[in-house]
Backbone of each chain as ProteinMPNN parsed JSONL, in Angstrom:
{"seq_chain_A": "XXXXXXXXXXXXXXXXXXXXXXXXXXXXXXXXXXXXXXXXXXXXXXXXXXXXXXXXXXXXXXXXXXXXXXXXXXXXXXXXXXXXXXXXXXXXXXXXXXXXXXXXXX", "coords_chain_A": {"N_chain_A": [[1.949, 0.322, 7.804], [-0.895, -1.403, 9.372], [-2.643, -3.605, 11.723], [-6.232, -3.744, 11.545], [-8.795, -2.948, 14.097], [-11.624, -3.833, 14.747], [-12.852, -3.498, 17.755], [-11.934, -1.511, 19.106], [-10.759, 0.305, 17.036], [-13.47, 1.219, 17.316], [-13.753, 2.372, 19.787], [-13.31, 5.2, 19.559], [-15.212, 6.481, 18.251], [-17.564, 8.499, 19.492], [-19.699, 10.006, 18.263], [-23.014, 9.665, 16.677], [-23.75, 8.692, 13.439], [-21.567, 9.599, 12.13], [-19.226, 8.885, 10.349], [-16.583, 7.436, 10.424], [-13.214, 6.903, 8.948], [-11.224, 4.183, 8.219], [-9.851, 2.664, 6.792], [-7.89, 2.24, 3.606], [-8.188, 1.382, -0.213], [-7.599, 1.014, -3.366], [-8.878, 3.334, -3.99], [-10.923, 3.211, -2.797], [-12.992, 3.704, 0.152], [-12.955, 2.441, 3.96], [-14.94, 2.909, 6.572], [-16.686, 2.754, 9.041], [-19.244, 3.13, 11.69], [-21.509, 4.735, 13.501], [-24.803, 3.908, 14.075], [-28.384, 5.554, 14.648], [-31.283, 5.866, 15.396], [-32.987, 7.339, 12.213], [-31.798, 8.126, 8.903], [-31.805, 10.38, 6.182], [-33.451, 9.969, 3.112], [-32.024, 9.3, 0.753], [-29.767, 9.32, -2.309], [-26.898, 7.775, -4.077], [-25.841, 8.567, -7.504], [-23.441, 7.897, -8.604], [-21.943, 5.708, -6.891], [-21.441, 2.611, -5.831], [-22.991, 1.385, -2.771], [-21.664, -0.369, -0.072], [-23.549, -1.895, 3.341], [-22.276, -3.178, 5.873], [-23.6, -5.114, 8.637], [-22.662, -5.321, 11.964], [-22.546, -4.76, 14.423], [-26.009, -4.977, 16.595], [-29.273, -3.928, 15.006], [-29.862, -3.399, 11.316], [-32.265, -1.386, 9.329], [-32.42, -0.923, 5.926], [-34.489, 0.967, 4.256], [-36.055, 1.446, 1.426], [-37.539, 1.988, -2.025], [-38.621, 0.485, -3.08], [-39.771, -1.376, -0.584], [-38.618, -3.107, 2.391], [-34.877, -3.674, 3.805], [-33.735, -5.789, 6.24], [-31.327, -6.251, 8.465], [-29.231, -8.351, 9.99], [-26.565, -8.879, 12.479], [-23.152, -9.715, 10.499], [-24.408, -9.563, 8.869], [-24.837, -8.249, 4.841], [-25.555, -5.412, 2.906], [-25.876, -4.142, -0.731], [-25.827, -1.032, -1.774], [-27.197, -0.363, -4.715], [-25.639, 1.939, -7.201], [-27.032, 5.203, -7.745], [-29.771, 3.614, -6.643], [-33.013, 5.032, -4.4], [-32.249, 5.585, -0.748], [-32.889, 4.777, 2.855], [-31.502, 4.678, 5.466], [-32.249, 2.754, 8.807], [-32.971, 2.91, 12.456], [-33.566, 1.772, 15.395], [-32.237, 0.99, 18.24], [-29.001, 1.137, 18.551], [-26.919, 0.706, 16.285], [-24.051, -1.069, 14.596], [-22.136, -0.354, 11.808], [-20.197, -1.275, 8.885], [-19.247, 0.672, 6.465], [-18.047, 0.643, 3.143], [-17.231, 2.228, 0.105], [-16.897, 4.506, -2.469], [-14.408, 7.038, -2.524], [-14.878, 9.261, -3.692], [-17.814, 9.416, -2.428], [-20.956, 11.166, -1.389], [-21.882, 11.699, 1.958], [-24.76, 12.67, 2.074], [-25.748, 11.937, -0.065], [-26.528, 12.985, -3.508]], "CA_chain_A": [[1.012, -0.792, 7.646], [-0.832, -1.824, 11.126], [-3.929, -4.189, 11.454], [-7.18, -2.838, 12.357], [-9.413, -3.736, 15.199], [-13.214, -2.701, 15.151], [-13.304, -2.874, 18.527], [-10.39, -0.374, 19.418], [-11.695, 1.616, 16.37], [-15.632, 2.001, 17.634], [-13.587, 3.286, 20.722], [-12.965, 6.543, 19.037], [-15.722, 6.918, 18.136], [-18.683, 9.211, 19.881], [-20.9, 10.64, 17.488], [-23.736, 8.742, 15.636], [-23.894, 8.71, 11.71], [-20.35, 10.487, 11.885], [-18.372, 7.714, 10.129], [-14.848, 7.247, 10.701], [-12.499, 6.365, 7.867], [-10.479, 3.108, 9.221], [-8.913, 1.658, 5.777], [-8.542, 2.869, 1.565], [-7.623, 0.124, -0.573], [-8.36, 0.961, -4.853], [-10.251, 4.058, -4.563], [-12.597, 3.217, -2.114], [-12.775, 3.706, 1.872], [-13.671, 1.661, 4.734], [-15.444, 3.604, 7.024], [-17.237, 2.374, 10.757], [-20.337, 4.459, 11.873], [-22.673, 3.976, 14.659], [-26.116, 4.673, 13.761], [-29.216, 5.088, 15.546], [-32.666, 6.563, 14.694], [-32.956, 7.392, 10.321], [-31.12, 9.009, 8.291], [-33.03, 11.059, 5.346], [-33.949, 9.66, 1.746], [-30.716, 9.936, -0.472], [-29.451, 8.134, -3.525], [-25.896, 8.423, -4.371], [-25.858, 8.45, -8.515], [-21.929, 6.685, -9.318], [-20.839, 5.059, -6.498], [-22.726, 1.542, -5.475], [-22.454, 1.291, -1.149], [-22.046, -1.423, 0.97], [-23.289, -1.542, 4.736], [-22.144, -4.7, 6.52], [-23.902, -4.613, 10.109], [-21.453, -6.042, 12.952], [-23.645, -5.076, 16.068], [-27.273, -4.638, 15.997], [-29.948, -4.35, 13.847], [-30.509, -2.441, 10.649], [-33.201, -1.455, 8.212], [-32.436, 0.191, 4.906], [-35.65, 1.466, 3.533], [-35.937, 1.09, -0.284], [-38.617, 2.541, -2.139], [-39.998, -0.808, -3.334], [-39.497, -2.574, 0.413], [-37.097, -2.944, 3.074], [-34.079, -4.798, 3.338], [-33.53, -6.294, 7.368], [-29.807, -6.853, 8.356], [-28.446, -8.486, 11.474], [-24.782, -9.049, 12.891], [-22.74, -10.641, 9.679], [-25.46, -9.544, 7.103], [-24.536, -7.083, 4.215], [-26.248, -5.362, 1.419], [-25.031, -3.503, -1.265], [-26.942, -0.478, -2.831], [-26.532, -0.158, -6.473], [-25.848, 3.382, -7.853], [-28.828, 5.414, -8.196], [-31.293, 3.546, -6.204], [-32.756, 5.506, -3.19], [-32.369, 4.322, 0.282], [-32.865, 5.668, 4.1], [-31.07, 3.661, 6.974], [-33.101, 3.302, 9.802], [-32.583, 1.999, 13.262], [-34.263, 2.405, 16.5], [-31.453, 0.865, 19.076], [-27.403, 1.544, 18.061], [-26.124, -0.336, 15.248], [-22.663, -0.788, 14.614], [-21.901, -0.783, 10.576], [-19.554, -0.816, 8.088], [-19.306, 1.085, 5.174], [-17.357, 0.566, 1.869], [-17.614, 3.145, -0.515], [-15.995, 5.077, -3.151], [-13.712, 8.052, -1.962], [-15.772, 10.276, -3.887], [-19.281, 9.553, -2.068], [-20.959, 11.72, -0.419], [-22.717, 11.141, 3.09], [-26.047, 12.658, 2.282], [-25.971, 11.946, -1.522], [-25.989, 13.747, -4.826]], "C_chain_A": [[0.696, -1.374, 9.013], [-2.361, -2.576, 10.195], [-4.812, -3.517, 12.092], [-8.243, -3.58, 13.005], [-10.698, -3.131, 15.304], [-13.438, -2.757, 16.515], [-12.366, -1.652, 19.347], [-10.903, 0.825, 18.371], [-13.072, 2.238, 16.953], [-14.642, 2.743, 19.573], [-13.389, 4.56, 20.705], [-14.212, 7.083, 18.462], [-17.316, 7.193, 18.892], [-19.742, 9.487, 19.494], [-21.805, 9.487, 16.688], [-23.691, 9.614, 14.266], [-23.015, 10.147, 11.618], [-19.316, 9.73, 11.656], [-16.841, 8.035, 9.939], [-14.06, 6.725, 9.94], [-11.276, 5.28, 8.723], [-9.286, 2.267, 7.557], [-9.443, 2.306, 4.521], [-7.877, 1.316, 0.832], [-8.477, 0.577, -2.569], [-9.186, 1.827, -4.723], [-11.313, 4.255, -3.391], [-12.104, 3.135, -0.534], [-13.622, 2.946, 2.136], [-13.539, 2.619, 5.453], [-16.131, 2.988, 8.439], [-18.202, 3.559, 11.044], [-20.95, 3.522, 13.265], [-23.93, 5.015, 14.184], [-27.25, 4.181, 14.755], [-29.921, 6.029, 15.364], [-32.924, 6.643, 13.012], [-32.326, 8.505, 10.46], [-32.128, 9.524, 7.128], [-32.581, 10.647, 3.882], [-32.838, 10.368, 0.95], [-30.524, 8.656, -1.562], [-27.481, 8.762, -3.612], [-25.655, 7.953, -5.951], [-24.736, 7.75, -9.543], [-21.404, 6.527, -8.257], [-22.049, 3.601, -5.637], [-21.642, 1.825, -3.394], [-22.536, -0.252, -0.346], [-22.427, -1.054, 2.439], [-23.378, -3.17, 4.957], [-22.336, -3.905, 8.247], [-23.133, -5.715, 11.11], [-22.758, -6.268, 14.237], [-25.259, -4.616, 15.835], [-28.231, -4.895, 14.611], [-30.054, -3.217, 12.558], [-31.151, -2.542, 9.219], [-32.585, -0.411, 7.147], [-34.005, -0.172, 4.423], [-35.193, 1.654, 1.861], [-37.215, 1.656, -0.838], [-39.403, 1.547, -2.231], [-39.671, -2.047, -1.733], [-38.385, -2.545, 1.241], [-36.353, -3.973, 3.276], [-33.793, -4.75, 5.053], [-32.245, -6.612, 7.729], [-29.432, -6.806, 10.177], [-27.267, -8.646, 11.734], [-24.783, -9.992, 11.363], [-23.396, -10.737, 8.589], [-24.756, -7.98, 6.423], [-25.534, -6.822, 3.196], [-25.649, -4.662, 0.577], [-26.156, -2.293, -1.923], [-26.832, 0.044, -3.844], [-26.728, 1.417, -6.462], [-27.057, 3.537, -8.047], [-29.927, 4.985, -7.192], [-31.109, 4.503, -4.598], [-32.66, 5.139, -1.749], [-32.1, 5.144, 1.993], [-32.863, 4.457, 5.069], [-31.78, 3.951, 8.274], [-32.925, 2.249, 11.144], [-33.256, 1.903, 14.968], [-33.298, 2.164, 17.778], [-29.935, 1.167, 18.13], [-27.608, 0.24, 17.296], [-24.906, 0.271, 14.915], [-22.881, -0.949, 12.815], [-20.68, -0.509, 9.957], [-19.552, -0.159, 6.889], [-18.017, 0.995, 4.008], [-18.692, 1.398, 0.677], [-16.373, 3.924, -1.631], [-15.537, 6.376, -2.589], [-14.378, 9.022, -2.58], [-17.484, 10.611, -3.219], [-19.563, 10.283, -1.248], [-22.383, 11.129, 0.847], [-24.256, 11.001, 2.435], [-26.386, 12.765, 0.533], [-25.885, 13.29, -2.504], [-27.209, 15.457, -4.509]], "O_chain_A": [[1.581, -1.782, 9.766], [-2.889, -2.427, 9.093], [-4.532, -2.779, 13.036], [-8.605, -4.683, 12.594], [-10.878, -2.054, 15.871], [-14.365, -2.0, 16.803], [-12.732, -1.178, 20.423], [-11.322, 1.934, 18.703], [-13.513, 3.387, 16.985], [-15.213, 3.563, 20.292], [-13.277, 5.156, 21.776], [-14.185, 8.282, 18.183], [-18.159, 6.295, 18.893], [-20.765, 9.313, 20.156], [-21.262, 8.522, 16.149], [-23.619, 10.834, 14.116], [-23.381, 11.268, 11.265], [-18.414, 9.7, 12.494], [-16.261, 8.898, 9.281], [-14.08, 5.533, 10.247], [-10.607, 5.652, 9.688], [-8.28, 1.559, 7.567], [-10.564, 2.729, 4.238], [-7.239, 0.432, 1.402], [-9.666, 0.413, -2.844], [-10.312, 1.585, -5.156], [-12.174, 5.106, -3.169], [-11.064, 2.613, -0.133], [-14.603, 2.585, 1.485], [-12.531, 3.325, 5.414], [-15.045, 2.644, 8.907], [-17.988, 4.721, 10.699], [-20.887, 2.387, 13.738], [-24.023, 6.23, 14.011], [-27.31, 3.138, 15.407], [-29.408, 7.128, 15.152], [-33.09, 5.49, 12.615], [-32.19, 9.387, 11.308], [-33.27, 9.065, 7.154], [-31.457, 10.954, 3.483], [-32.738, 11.546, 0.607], [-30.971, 7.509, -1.591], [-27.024, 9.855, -3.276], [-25.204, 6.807, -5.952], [-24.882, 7.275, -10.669], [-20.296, 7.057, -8.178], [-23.13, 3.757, -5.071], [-20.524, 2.165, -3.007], [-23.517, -0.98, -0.195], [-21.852, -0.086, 2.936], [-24.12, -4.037, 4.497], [-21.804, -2.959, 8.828], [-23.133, -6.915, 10.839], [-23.442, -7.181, 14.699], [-25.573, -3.918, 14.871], [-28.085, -5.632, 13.636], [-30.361, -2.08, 12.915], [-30.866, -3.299, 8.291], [-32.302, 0.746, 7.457], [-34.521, -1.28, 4.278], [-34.1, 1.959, 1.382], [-38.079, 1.817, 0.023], [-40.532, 1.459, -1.748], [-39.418, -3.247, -1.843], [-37.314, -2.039, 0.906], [-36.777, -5.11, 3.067], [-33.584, -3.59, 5.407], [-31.925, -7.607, 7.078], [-29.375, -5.964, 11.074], [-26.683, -8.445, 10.669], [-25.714, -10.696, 10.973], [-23.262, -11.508, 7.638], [-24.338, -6.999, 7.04], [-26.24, -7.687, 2.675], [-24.551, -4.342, 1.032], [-27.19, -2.648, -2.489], [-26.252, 1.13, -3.865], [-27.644, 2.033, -5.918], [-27.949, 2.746, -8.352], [-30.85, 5.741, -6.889], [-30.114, 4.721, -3.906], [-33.175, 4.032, -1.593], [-31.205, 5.968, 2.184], [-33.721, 3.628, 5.369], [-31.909, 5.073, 8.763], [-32.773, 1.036, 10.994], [-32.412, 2.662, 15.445], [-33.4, 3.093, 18.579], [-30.06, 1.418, 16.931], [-28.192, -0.814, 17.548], [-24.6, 1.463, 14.882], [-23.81, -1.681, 12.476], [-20.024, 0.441, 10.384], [-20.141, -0.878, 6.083], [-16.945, 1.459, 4.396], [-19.902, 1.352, 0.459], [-15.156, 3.819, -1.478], [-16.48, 6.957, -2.053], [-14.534, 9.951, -1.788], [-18.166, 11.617, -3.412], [-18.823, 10.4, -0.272], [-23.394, 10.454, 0.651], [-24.883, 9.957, 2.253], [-27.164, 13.578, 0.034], [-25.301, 14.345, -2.258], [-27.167, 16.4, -5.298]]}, "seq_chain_B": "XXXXXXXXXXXXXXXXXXXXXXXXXXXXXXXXXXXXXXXXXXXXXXXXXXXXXXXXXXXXXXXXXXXXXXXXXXXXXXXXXXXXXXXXXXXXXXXXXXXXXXXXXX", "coords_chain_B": {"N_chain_B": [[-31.427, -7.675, -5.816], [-30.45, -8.46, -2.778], [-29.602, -9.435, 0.384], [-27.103, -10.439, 1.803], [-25.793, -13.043, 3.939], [-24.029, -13.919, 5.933], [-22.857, -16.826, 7.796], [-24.442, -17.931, 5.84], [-23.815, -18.25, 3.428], [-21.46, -19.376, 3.777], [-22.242, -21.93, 3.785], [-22.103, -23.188, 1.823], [-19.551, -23.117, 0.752], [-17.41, -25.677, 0.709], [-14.528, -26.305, 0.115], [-11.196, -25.659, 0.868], [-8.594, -22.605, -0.14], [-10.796, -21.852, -1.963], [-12.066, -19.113, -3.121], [-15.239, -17.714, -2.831], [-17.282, -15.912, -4.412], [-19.397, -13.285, -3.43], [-20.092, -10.271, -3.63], [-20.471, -7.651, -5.567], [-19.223, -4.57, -6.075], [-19.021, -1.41, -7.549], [-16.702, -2.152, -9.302], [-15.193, -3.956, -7.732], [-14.864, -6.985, -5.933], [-16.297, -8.762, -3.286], [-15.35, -11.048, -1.335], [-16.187, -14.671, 0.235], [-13.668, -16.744, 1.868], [-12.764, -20.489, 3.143], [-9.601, -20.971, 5.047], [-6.821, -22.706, 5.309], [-3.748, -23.747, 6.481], [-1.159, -23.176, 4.324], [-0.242, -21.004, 1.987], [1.281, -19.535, -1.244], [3.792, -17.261, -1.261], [3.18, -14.103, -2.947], [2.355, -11.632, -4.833], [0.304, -8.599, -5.703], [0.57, -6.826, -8.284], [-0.845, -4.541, -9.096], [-2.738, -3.836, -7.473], [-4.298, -3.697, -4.028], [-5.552, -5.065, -1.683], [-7.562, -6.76, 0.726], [-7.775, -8.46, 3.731], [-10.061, -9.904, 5.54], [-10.913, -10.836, 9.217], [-13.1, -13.012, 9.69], [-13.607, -15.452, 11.28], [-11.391, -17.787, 13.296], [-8.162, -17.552, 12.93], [-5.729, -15.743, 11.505], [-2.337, -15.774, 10.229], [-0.575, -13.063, 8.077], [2.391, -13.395, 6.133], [4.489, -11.226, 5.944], [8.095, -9.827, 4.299], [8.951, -7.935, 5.939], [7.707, -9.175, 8.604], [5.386, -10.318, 10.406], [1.842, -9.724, 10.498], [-0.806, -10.384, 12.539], [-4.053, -11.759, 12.808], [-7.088, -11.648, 14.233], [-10.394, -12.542, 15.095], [-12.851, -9.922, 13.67], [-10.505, -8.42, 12.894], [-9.221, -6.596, 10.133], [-6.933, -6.208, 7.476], [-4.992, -4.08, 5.256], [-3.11, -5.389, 2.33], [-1.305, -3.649, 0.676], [-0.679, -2.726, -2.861], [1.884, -4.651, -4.752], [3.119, -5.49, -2.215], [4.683, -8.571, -1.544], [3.343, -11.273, 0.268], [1.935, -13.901, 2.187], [-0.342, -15.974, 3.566], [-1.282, -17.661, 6.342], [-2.415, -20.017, 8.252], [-2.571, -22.686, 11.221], [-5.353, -23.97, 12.181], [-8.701, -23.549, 10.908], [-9.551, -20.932, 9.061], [-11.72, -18.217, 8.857], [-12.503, -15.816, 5.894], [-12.5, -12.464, 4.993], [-12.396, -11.548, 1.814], [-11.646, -8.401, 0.037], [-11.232, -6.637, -2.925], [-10.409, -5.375, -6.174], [-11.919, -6.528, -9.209], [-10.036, -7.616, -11.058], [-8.258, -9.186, -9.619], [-5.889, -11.747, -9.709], [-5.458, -15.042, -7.529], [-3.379, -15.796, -7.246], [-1.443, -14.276, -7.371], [0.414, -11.777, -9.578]], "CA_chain_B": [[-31.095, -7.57, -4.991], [-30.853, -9.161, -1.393], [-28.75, -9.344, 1.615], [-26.123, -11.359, 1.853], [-25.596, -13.379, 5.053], [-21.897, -14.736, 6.168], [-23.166, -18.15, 7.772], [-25.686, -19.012, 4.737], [-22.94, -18.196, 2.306], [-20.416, -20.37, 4.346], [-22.75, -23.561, 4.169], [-21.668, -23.114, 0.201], [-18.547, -23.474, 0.403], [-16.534, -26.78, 0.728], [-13.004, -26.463, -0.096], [-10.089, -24.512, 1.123], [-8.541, -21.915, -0.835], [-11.384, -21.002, -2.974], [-12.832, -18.166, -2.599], [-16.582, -17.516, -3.388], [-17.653, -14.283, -4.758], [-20.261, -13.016, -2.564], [-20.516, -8.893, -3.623], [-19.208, -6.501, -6.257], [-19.531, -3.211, -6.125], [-17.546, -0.218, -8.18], [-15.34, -2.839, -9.825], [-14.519, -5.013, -6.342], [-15.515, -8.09, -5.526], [-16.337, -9.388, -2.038], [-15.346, -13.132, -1.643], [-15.669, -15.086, 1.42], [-13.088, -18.244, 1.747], [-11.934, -20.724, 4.032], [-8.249, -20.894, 4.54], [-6.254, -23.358, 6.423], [-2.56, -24.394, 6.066], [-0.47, -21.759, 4.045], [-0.416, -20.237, 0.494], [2.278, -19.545, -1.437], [4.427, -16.129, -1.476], [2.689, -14.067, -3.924], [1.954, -10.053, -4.696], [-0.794, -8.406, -6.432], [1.222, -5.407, -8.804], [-1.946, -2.844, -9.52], [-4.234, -3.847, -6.654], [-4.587, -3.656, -2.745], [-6.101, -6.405, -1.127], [-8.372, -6.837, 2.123], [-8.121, -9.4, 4.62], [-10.933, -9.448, 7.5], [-11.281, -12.296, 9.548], [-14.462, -13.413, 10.472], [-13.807, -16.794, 12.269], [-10.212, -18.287, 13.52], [-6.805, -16.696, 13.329], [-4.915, -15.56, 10.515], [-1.277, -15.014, 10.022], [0.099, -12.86, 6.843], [3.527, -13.113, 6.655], [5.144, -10.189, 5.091], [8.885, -10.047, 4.423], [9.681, -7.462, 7.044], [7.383, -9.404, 9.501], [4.023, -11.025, 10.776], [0.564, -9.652, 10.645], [-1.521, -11.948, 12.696], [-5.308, -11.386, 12.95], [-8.377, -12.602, 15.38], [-11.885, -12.477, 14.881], [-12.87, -8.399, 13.683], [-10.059, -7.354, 12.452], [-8.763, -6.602, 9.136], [-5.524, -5.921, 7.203], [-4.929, -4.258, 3.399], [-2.222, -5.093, 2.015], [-1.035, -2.785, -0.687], [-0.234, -3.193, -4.094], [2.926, -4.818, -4.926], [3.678, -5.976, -1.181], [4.815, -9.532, -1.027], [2.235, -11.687, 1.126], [2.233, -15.387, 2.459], [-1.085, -16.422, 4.651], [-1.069, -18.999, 6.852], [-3.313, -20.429, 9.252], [-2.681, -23.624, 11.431], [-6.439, -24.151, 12.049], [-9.536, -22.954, 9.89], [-9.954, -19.591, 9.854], [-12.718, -17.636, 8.036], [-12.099, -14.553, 6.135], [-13.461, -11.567, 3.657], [-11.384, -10.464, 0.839], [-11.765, -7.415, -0.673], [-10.043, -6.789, -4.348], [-10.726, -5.292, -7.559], [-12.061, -7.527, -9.865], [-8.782, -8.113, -11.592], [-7.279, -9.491, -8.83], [-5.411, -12.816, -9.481], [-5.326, -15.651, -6.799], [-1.871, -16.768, -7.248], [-0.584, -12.863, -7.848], [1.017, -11.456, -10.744]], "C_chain_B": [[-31.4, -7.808, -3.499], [-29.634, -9.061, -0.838], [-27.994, -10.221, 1.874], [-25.698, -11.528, 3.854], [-24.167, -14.747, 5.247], [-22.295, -16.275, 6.382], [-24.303, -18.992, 6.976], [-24.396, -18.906, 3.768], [-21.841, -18.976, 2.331], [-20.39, -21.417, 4.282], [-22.354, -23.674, 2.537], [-20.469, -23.297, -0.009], [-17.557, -24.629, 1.288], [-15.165, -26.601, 0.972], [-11.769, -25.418, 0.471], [-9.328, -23.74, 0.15], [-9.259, -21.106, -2.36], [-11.97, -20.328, -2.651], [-14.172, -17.959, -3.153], [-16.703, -16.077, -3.599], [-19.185, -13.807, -4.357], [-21.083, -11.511, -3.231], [-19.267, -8.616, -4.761], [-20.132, -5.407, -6.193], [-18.528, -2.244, -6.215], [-16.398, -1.099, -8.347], [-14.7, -3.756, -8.833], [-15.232, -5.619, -5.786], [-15.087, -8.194, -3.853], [-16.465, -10.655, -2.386], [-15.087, -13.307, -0.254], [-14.646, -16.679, 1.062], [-12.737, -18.658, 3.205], [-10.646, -20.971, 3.886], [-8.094, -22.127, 5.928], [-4.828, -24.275, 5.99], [-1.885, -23.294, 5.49], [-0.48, -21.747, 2.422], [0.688, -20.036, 0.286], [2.75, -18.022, -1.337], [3.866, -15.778, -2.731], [2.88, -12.196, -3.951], [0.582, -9.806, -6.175], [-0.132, -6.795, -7.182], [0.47, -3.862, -8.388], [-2.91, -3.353, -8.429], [-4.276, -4.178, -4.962], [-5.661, -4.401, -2.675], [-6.173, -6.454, 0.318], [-8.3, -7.867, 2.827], [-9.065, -9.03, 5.956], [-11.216, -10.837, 7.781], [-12.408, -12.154, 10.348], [-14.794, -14.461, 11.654], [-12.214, -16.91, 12.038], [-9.337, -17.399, 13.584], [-5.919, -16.994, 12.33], [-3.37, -14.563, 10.861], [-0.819, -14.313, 8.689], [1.319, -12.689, 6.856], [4.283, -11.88, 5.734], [7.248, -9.971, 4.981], [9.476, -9.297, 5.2], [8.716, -7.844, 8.345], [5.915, -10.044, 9.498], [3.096, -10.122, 11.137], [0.05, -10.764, 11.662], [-2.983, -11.059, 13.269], [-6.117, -12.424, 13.225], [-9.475, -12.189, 14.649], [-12.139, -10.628, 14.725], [-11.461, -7.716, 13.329], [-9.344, -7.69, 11.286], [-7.203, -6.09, 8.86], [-5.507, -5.434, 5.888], [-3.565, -4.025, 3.47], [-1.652, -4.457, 0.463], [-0.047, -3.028, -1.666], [1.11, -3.958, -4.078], [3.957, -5.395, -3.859], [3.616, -7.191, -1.663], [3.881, -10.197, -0.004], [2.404, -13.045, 1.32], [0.927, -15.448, 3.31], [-1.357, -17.786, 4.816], [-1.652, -18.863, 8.153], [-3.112, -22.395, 9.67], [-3.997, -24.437, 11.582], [-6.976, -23.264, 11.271], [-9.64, -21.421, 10.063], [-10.743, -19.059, 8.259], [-12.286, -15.957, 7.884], [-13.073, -14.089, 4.876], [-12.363, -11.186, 2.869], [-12.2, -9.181, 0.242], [-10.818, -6.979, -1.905], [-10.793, -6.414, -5.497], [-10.726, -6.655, -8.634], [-11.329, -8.77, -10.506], [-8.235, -8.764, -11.344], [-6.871, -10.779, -9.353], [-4.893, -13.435, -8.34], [-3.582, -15.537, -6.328], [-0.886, -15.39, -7.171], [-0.193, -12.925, -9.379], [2.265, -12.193, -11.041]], "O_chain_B": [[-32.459, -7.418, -3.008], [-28.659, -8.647, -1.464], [-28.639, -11.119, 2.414], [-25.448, -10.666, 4.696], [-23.735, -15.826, 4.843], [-22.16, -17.039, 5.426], [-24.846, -20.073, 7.205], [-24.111, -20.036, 3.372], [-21.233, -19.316, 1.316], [-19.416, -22.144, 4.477], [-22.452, -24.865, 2.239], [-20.203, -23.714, -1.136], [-17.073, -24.369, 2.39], [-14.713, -26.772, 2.104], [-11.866, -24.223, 0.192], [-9.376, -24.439, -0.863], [-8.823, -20.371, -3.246], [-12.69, -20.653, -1.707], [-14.091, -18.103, -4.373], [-16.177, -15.22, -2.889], [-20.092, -14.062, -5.15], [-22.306, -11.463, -3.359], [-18.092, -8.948, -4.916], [-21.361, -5.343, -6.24], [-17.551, -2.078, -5.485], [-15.33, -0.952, -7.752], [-13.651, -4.312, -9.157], [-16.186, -5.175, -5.147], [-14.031, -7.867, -3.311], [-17.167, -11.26, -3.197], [-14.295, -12.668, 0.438], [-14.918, -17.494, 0.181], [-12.5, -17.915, 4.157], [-10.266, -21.216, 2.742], [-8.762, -22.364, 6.934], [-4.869, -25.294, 5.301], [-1.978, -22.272, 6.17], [-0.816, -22.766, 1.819], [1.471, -20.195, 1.222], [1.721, -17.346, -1.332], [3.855, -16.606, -3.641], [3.527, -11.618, -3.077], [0.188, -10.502, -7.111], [-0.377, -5.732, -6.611], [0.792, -2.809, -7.838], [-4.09, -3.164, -8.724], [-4.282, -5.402, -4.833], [-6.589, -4.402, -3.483], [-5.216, -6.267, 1.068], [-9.183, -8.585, 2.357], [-8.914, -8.277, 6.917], [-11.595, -11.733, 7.027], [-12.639, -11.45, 11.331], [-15.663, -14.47, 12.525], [-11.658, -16.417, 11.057], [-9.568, -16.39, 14.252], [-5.385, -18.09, 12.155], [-3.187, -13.452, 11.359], [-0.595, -15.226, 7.894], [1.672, -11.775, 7.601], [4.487, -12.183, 4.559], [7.648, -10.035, 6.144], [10.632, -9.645, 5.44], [8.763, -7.008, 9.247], [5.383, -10.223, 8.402], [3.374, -9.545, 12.189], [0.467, -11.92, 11.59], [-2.986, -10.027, 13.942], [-6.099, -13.586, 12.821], [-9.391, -11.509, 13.627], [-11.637, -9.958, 15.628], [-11.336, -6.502, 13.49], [-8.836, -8.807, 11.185], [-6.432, -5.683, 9.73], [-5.993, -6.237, 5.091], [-2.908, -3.188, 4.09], [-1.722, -5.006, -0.637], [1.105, -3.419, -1.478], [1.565, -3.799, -2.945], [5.117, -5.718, -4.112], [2.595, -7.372, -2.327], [3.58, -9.333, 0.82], [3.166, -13.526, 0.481], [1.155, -14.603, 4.176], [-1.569, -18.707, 4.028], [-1.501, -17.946, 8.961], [-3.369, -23.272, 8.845], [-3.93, -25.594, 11.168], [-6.329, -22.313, 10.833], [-9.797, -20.853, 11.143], [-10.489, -19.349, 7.09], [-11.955, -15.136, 8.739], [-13.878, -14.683, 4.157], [-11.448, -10.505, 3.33], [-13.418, -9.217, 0.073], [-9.601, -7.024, -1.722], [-11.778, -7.076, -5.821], [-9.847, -7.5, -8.803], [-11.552, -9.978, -10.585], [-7.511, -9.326, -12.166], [-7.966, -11.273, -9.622], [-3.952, -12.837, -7.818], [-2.956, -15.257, -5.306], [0.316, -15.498, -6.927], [-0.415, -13.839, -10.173], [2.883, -11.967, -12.081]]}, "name": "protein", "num_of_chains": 2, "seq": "XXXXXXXXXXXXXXXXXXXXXXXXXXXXXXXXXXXXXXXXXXXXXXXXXXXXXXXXXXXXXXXXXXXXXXXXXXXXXXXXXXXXXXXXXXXXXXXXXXXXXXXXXXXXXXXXXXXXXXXXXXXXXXXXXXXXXXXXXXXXXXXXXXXXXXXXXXXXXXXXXXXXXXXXXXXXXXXXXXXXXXXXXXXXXXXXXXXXXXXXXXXXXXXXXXXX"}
């Protein structure tokens, strides 16, 4: 049992939208990513996602509209709906998710 | 559905030890609270439990020792551990917890 430090964690990590598993807790992982440019039009069908953005800015794209998120904002995206993260400078995020999800959906 | 933002959700809550329920998703609620002063010795049987601190400085005391957490970083403590948190000043945090969870423990 240790505490965890996002900034000691984002030191390990290099790659964009190559998220890093940092904590499980009931099923579900916490995860840390750095993203930057879009990712491509997925849905994931049983597991709802959170992204909480720490640094930067980011857009999830929605089909009906987009959702804007700065440091300390989260959203959640219900099962099913579709949704493409998009970013033009680095964003830092978190992800919570179910241990079964996959990156680029169903 | 909308975006949940930490310092609009903060101006909502008043009191110390209650937690607000902010997010669920896949059966687990996100609650932000403020904490300040100490809680009682407690455990949670069937459910792992998230601490992230957002603002101040949290201690958890565990019976083989002290957690203590700053601004960014989190802690889960797992099922059935023993737990005590305590904070001399305010400190702002996120829980994470299956729905189920009871305050006080099992």
């Amino acid at each position: 049992m240790k505490k965890i430090s996002v900034a000691e964690e984002f030191q390990h990590i290099d790659a964009f939208w190559s998220p890093r598993q940092v904590g499980e807790l009931n099923g579900q992982l916490v995860k840390f990513v750095r993203l930057k440019g879009q990712f491509e039009w997925h849905k994931h069908t049983d597991e709802d996602e959170m992204f909480w953005v720490m640094e930067g800015r980011l857009t999830i794209r929605l089909r009906d509209g987009d959702i804007v998120l700065g440091p300390n904002e989260f959203f959640i995206i219900p099962r099913g709906v579709e949704h493409m993260p998009v970013c033009e400078d680095e964003c830092r995020v978190m992800l919570f998710e179910p241990a079964a999800t996959k990156q680029y959906g169903d």
